[in-house]
PDB file of N, CA, C and O in Angstrom, chain B, residues numbered from 101:
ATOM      1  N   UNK B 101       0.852  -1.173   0.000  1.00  0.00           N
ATOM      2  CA  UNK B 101       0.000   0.000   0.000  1.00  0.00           C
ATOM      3  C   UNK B 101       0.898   1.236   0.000  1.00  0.00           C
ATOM      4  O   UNK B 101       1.861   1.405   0.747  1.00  0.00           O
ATOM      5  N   UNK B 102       0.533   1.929  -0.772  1.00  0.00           N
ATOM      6  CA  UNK B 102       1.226   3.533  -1.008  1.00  0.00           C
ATOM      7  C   UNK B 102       1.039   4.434   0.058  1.00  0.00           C
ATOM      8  O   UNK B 102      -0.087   4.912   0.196  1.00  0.00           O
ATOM      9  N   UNK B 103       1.855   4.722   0.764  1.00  0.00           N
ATOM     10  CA  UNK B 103       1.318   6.127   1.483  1.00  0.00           C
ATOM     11  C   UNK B 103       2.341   7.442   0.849  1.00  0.00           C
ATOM     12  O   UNK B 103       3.330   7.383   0.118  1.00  0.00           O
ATOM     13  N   UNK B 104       1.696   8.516   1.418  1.00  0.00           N
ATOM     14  CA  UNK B 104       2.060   9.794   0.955  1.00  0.00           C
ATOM     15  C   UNK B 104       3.113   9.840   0.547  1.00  0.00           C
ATOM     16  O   UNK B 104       3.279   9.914  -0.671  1.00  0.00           O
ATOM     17  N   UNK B 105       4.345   9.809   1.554  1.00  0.00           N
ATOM     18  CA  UNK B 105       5.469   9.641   0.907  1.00  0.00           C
ATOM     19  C   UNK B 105       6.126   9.155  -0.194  1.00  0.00           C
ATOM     20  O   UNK B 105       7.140   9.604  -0.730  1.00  0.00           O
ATOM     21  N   UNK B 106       5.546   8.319  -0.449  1.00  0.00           N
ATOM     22  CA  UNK B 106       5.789   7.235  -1.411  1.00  0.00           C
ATOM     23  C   UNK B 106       5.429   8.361  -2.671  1.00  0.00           C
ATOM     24  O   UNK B 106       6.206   8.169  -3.607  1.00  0.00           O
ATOM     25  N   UNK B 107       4.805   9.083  -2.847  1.00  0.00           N
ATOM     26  CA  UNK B 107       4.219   9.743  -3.770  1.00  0.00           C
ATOM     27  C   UNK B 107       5.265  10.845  -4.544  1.00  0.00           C
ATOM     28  O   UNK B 107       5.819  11.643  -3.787  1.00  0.00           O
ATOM     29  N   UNK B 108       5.508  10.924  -5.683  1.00  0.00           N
ATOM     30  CA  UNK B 108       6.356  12.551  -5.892  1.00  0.00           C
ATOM     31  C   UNK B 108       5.441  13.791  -5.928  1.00  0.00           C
ATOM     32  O   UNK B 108       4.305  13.689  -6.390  1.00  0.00           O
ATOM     33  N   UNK B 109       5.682  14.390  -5.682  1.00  0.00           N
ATOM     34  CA  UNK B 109       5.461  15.886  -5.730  1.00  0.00           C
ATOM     35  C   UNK B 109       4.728  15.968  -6.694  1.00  0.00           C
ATOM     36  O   UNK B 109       5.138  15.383  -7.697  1.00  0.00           O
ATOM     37  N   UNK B 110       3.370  16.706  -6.803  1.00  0.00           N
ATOM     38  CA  UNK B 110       2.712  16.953  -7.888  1.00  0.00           C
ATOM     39  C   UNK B 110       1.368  18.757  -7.589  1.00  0.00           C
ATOM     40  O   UNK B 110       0.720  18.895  -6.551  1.00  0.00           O
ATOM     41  N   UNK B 111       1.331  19.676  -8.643  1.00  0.00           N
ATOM     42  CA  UNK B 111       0.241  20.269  -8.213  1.00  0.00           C
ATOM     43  C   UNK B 111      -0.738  20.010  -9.245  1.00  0.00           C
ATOM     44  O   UNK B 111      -0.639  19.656 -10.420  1.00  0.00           O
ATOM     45  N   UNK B 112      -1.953  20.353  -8.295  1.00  0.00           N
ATOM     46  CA  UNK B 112      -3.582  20.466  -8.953  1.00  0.00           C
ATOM     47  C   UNK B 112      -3.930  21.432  -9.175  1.00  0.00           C
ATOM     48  O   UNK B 112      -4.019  22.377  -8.391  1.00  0.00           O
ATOM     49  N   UNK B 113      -4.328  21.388 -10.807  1.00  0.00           N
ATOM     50  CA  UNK B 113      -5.038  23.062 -11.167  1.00  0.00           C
ATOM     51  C   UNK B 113      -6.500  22.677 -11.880  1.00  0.00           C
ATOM     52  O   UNK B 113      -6.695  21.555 -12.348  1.00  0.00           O
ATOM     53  N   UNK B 114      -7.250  23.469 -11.901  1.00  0.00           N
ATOM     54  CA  UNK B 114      -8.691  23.614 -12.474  1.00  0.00           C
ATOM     55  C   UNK B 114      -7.973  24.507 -13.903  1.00  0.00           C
ATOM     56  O   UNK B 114      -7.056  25.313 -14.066  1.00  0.00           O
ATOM     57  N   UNK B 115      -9.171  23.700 -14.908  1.00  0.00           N
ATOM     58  CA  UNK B 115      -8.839  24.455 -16.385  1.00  0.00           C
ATOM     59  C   UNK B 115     -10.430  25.274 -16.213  1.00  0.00           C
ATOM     60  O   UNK B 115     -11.124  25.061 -15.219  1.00  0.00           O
ATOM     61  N   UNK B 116     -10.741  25.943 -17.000  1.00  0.00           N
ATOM     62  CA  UNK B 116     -12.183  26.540 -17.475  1.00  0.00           C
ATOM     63  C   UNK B 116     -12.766  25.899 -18.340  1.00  0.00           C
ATOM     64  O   UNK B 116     -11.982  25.633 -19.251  1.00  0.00           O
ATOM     65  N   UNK B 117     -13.752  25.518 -18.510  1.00  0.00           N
ATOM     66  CA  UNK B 117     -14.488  24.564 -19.480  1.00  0.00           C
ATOM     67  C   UNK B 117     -15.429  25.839 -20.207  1.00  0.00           C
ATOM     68  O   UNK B 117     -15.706  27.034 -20.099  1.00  0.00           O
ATOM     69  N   UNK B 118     -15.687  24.608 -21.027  1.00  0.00           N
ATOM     70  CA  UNK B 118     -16.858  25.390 -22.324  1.00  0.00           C
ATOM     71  C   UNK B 118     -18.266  25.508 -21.572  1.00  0.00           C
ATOM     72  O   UNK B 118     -18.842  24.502 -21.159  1.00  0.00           O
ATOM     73  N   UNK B 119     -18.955  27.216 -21.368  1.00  0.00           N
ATOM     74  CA  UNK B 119     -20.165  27.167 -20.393  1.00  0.00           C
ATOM     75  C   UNK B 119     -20.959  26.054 -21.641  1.00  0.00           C
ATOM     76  O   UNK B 119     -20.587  25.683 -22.754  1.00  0.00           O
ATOM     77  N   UNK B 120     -22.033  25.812 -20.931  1.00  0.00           N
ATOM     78  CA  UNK B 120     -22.972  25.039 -21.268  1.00  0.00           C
ATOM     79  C   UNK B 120     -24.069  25.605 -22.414  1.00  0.00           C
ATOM     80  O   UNK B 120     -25.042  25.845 -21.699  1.00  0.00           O
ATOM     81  N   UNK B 121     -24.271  25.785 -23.126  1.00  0.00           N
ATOM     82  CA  UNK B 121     -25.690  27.271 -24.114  1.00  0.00           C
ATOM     83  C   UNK B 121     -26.781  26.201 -24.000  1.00  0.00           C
ATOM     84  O   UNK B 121     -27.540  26.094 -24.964  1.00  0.00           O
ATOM     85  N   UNK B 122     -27.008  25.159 -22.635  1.00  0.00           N
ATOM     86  CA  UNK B 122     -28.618  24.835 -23.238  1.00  0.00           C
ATOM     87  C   UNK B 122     -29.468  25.374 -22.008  1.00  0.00           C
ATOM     88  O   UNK B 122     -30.692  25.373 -22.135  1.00  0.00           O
ATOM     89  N   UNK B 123     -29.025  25.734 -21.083  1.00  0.00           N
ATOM     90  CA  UNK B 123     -29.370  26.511 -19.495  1.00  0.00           C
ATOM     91  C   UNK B 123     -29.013  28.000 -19.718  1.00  0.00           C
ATOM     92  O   UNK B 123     -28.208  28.269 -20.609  1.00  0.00           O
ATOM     93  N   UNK B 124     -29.582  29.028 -18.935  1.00  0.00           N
ATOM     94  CA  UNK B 124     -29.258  30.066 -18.816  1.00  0.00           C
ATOM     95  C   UNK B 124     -28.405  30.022 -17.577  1.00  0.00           C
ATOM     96  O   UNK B 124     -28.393  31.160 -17.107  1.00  0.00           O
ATOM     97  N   UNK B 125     -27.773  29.298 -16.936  1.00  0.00           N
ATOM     98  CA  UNK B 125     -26.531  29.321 -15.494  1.00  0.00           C
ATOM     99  C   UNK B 125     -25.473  29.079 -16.696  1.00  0.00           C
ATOM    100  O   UNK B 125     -24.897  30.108 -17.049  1.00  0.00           O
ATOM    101  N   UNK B 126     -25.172  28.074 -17.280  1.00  0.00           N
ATOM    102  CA  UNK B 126     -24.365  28.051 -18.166  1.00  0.00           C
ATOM    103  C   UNK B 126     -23.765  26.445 -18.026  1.00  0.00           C
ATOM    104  O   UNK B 126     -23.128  25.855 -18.898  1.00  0.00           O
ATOM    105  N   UNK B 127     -24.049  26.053 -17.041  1.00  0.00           N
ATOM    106  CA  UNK B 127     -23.625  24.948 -15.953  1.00  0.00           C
ATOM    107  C   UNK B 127     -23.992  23.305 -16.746  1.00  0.00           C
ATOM    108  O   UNK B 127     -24.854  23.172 -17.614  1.00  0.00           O
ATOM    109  N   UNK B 128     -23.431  22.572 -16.400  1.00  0.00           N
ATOM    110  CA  UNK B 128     -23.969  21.011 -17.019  1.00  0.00           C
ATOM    111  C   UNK B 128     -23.983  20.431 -15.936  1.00  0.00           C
ATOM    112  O   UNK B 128     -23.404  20.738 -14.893  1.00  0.00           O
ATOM    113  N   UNK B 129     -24.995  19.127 -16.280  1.00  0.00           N
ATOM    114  CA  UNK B 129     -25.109  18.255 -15.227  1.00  0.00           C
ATOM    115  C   UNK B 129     -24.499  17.156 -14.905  1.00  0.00           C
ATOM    116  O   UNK B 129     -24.032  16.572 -15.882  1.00  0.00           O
ATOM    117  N   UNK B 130     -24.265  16.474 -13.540  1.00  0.00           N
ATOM    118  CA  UNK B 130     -23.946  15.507 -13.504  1.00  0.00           C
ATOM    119  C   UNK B 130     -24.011  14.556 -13.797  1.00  0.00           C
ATOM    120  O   UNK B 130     -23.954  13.665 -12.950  1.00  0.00           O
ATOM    121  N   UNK B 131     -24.147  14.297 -14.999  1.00  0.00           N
ATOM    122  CA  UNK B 131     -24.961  12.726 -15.496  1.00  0.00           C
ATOM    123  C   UNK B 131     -25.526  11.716 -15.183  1.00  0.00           C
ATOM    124  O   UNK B 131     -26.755  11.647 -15.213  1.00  0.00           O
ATOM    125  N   UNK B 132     -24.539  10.424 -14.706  1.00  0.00           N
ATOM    126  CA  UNK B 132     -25.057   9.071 -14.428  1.00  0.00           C
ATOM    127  C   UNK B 132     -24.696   8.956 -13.231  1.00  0.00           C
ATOM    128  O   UNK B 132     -24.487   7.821 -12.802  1.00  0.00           O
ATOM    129  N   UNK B 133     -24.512  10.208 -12.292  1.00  0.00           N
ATOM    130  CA  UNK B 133     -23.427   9.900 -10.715  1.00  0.00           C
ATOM    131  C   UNK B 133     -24.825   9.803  -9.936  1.00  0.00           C
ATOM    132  O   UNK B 133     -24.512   9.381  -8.823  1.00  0.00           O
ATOM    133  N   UNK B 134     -26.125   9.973  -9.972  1.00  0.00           N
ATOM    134  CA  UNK B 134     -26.832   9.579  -9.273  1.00  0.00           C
ATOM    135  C   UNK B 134     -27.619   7.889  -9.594  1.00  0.00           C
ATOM    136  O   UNK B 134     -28.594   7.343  -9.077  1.00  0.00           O
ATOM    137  N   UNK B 135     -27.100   7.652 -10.180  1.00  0.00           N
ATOM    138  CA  UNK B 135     -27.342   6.107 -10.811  1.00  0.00           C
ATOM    139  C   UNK B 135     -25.931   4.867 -10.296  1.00  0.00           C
ATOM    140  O   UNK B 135     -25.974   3.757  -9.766  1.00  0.00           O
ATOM    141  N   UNK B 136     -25.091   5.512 -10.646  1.00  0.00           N
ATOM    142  CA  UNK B 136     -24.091   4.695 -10.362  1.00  0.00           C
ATOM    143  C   UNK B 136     -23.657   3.389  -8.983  1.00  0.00           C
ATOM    144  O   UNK B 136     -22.683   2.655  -8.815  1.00  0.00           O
ATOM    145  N   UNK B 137     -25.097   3.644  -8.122  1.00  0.00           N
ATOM    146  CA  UNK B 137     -24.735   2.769  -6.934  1.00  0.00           C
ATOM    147  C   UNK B 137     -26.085   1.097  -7.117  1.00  0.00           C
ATOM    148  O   UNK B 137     -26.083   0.031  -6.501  1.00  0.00           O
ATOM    149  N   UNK B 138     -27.028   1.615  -8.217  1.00  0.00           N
ATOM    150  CA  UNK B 138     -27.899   0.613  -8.618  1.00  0.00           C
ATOM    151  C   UNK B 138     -27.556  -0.992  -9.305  1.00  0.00           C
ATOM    152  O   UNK B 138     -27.834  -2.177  -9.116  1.00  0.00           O
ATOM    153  N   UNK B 139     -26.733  -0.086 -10.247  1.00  0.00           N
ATOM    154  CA  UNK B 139     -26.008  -1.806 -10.531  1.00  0.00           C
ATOM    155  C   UNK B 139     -25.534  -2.730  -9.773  1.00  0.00           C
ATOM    156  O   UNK B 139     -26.060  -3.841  -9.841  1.00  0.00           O
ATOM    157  N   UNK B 140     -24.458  -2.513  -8.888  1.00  0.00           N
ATOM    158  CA  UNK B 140     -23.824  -2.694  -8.256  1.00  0.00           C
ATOM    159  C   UNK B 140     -24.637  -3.415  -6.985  1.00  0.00           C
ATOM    160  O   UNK B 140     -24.168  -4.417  -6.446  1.00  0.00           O
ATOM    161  N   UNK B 141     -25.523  -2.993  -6.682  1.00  0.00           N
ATOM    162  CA  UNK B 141     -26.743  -3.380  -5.771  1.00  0.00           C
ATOM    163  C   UNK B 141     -27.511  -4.239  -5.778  1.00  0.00           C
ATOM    164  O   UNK B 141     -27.750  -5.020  -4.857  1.00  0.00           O
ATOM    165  N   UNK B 142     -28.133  -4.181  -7.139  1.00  0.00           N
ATOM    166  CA  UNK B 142     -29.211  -5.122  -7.832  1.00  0.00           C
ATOM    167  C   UNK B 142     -27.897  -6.490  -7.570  1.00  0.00           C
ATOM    168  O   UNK B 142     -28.143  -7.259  -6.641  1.00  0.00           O
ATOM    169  N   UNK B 143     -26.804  -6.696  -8.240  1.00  0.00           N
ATOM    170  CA  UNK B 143     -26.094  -7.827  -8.594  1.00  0.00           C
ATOM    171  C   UNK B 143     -25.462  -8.353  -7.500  1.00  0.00           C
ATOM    172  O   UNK B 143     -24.903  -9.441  -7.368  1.00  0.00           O
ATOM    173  N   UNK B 144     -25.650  -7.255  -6.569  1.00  0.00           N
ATOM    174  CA  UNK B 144     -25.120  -7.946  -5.219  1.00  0.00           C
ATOM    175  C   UNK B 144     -26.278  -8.942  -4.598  1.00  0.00           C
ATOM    176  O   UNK B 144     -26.148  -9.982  -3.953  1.00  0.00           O
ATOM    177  N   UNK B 145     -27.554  -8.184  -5.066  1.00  0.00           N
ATOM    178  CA  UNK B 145     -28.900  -9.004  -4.714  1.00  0.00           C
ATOM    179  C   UNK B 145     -28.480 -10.447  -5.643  1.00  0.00           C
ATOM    180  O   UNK B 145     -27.657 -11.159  -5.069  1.00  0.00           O
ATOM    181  N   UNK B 146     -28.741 -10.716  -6.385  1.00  0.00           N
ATOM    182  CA  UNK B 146     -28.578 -11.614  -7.423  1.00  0.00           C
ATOM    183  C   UNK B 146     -27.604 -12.259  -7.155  1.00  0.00           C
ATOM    184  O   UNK B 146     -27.351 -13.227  -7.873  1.00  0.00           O
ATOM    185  N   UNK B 147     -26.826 -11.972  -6.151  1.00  0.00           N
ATOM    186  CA  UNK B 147     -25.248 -13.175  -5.858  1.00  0.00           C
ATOM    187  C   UNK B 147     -25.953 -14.013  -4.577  1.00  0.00           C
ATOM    188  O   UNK B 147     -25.942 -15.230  -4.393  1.00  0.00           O
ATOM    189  N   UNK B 148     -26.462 -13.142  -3.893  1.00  0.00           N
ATOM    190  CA  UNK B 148     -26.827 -13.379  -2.668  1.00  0.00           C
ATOM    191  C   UNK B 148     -27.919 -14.337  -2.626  1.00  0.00           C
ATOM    192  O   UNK B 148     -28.029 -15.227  -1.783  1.00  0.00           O
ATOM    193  N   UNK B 149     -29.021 -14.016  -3.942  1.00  0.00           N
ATOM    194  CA  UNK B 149     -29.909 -14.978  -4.268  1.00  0.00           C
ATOM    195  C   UNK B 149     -29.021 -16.655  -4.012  1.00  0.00           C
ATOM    196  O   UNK B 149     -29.442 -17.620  -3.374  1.00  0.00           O
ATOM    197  N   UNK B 150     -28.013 -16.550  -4.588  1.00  0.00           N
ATOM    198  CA  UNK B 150     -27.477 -17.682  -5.208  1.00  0.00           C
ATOM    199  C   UNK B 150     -27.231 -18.939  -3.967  1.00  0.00           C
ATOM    200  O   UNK B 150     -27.198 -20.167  -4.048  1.00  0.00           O
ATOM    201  N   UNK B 151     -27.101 -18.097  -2.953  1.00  0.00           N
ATOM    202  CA  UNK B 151     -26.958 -18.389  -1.478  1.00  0.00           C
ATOM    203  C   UNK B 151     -28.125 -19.026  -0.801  1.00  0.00           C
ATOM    204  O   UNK B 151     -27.912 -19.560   0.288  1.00  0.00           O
ATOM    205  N   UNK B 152     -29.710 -19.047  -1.457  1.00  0.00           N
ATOM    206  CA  UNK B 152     -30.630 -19.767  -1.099  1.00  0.00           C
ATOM    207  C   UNK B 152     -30.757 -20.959  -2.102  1.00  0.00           C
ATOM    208  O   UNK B 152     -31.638 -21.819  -2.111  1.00  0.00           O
ATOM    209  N   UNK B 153     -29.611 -20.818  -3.005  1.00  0.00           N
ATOM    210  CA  UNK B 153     -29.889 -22.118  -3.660  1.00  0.00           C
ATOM    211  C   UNK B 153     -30.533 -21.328  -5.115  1.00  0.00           C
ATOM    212  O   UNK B 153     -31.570 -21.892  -5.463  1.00  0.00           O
ATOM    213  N   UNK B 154     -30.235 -20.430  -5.816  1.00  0.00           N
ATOM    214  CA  UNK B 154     -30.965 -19.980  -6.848  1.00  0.00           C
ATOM    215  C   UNK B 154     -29.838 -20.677  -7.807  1.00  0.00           C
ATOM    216  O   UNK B 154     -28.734 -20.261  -7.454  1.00  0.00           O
ATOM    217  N   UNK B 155     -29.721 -21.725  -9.053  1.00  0.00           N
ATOM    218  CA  UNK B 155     -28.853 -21.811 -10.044  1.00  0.00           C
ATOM    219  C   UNK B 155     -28.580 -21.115 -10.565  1.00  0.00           C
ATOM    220  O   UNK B 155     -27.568 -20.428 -10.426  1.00  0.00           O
ATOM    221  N   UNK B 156     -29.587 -21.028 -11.547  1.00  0.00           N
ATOM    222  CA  UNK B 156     -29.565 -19.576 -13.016  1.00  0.00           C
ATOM    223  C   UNK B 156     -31.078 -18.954 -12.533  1.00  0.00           C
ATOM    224  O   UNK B 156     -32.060 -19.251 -11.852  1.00  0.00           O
ATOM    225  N   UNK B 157     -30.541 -17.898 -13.373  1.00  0.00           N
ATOM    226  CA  UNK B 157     -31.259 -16.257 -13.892  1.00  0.00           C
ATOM    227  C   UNK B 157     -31.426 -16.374 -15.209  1.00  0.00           C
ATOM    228  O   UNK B 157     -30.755 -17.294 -15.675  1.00  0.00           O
ATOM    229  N   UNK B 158     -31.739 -16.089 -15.586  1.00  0.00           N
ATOM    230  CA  UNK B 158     -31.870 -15.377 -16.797  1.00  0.00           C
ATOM    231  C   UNK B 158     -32.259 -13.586 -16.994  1.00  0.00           C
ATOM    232  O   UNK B 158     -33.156 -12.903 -16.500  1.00  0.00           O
ATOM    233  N   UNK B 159     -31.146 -13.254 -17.929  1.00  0.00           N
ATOM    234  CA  UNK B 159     -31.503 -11.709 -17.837  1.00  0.00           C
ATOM    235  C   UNK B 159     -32.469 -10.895 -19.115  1.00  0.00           C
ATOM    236  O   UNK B 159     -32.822 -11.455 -20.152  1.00  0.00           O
ATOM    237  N   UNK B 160     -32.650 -10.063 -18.901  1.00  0.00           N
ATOM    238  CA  UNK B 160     -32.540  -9.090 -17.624  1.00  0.00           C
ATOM    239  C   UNK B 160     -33.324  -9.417 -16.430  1.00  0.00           C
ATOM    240  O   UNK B 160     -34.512  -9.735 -16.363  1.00  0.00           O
ATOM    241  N   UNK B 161     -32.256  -9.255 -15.289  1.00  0.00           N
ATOM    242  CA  UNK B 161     -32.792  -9.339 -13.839  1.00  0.00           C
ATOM    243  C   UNK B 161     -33.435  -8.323 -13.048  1.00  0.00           C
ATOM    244  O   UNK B 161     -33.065  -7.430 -12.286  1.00  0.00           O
ATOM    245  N   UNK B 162     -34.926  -8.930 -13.654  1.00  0.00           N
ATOM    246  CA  UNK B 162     -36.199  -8.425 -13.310  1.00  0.00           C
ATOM    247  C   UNK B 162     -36.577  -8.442 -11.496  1.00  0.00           C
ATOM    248  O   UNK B 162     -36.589  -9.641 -11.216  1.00  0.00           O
ATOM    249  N   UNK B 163     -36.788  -7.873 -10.589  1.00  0.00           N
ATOM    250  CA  UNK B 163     -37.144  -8.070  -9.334  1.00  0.00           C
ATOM    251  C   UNK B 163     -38.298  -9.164  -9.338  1.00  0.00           C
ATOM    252  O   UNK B 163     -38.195 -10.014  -8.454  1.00  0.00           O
ATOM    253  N   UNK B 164     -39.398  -9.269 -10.213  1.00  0.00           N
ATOM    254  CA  UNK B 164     -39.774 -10.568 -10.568  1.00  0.00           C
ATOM    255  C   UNK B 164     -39.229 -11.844 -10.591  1.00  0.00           C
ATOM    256  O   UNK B 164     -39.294 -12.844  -9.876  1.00  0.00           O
ATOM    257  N   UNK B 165     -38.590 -11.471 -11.775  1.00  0.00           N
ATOM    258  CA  UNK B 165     -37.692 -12.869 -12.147  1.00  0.00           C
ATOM    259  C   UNK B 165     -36.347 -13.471 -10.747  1.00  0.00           C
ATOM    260  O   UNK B 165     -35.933 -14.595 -10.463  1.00  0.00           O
ATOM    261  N   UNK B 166     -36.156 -12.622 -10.401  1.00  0.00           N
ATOM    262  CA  UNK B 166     -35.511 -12.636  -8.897  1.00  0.00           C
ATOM    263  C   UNK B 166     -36.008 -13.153  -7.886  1.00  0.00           C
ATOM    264  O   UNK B 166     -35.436 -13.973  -7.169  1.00  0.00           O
ATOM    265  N   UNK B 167     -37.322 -12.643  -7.707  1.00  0.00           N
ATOM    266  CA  UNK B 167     -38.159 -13.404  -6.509  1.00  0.00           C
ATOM    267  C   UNK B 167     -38.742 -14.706  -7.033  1.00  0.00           C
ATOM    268  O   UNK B 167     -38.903 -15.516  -6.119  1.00  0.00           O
ATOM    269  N   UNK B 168     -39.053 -15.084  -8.054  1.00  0.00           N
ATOM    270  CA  UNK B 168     -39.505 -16.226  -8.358  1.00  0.00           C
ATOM    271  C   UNK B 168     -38.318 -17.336  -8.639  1.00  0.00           C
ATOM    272  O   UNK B 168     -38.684 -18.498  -8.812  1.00  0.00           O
ATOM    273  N   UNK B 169     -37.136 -17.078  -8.682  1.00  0.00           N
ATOM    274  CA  UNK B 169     -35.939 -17.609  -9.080  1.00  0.00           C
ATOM    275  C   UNK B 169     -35.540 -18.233  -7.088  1.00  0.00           C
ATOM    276  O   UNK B 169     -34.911 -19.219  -6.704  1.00  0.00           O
ATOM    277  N   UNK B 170     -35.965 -17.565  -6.605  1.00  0.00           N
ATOM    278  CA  UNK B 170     -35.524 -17.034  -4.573  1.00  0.00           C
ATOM    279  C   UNK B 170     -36.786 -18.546  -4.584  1.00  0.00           C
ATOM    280  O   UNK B 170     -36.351 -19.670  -4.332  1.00  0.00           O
ATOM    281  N   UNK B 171     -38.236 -18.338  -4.891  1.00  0.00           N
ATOM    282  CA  UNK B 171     -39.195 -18.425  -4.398  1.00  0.00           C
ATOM    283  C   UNK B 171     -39.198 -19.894  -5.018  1.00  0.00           C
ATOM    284  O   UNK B 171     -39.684 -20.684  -4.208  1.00  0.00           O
ATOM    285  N   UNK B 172     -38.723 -20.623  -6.451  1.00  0.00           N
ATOM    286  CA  UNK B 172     -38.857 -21.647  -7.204  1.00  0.00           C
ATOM    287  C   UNK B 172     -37.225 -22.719  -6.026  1.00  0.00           C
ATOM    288  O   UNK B 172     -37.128 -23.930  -5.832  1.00  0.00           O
ATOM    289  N   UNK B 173     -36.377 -21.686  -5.585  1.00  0.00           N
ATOM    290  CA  UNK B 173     -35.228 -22.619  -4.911  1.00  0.00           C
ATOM    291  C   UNK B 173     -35.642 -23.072  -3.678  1.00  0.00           C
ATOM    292  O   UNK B 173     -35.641 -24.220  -3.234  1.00  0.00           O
ATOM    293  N   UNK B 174     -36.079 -21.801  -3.063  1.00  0.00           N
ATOM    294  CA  UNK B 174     -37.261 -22.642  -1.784  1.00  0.00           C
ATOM    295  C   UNK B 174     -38.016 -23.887  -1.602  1.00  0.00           C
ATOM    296  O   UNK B 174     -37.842 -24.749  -0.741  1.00  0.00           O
ATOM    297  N   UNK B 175     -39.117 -23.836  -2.806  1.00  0.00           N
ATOM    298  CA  UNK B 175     -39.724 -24.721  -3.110  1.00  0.00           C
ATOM    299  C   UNK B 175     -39.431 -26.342  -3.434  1.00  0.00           C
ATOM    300  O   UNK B 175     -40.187 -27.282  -3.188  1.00  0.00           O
ATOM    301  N   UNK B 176     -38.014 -26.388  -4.103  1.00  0.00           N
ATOM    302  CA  UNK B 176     -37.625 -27.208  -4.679  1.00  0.00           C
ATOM    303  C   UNK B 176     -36.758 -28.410  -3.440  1.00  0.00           C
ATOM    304  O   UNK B 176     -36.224 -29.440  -3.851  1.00  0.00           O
TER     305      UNK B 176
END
């Protein structure tokens, strides 16, 4: 593991970007950074399934197809 030291010398600068012309602030948005923790979530669900005994999925992994996949390993 790296710590600071380990590091050379470096500085951080901000450039100016191109304002935005579809807003009157001028500003753009953050895109996909309010999305980015869903994937990651859902598939953690879907591993975890696997842990009651779920084999296969088939995708796309529907919260349906998930619970009946949970609900068919139970059963079985």
């Amino acid at each position: 593991m790296l710590h600071a030291v380990d590091l050379p010398s470096f500085t951080v600068e901000t450039a100016k970007g191109t304002p935005c012309t579809h807003n009157p602030l001028g500003v753009k948005g953050c895109g996909e950074a309010g999305a980015i923790g869903s994937p990651p979530a859902v598939i953690n669900a879907i591993l975890d399934a696997r842990s009651l005994g779920v084999k296969d999925l088939q995708m796309p992994a529907t919260p349906h197809r998930v619970w009946t996949a949970m609900h068919d390993a139970k059963s079985a």
